[in-house]
C-alpha positions as CSV (number, residue, x, y, z in Angstrom):
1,X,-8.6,-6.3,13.5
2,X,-7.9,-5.2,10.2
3,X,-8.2,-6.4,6.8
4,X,-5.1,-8.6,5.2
5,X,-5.4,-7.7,1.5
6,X,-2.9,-6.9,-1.5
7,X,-3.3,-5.7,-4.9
8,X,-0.5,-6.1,-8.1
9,X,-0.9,-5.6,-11.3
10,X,-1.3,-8.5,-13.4
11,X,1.2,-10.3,-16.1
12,X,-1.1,-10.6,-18.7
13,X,-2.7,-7.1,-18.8
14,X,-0.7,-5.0,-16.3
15,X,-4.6,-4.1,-14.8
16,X,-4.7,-4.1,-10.9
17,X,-5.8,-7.1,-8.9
18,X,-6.6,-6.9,-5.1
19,X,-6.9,-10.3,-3.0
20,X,-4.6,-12.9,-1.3
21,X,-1.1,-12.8,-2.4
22,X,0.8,-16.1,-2.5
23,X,3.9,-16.6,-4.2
24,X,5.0,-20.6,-5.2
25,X,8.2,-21.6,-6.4
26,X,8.4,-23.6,-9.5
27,X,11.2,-26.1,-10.9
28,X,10.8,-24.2,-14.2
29,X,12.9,-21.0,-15.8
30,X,11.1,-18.8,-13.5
31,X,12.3,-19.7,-9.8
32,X,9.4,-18.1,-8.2
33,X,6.2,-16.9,-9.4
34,X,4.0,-14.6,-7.4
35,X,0.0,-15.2,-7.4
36,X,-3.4,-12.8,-6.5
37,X,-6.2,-14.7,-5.3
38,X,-9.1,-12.2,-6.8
39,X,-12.3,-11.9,-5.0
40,X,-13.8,-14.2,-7.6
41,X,-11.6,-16.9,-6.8
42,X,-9.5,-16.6,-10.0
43,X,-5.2,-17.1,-9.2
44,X,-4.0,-14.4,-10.9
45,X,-0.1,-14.3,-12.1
46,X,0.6,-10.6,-11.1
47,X,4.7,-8.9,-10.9
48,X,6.4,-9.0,-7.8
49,X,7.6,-5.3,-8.2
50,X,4.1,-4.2,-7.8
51,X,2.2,-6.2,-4.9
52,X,1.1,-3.7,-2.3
53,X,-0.4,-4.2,1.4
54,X,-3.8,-2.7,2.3
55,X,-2.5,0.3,5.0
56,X,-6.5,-0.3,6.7
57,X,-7.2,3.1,5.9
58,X,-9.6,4.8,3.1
59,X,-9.7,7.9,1.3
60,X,-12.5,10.0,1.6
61,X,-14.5,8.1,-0.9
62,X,-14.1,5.0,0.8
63,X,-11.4,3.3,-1.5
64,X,-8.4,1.4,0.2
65,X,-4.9,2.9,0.6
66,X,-2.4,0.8,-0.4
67,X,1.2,0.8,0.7
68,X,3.0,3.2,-2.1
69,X,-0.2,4.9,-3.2
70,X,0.2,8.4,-4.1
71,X,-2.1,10.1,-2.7
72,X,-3.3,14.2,-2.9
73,X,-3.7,16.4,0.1
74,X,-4.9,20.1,0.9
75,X,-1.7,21.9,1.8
76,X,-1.0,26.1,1.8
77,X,1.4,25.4,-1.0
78,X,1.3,28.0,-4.4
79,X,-1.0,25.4,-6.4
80,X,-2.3,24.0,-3.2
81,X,-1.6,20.8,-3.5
82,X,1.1,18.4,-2.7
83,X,1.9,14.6,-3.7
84,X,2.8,12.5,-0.7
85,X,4.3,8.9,-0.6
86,X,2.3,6.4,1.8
87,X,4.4,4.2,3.1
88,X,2.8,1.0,5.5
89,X,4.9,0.0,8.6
């Protein structure tokens, strides 16, 4: 079974949060707000536009891949390398 997780960047600082992502509407100007639960428990405000979905895979160092990461591989190409698009289904 693999891991539910998300990352955004956040409103405040635009810095990348990964957790739980929620999203609550609000009777206020904004109609819905979207929300990173960190792994310290902190509800982050974070932009829609940039919540991602943990693929279940890692790079070779172990890190997460994230839906829309751009990610470097080995290719025969003149400067080889090439940037790919991951894309989650």
């Amino acid at each position: 079974m693999r891991e539910i997780l998300f990352k955004a960047k956040r409103e405040s600082n635009r810095k990348w949060v990964e957790g739980y992502y929620y999203k609550e509407n609000f009777l206020t100007g904004k109609s819905v707000q979207h929300f990173i639960r960190g792994k310290d428990d902190t509800d982050y405000v974070v932009c829609g536009e940039t919540v991602s979905q943990y693929t279940g895979f890692q790079d070779r160092s172990d890190n997460p891949i994230f839906e829309n990461d751009i990610l470097s591989v080995a290719t025969t190409s003149d400067n080889g390398k090439a940037r790919i698009h991951c894309v989650f289904r």
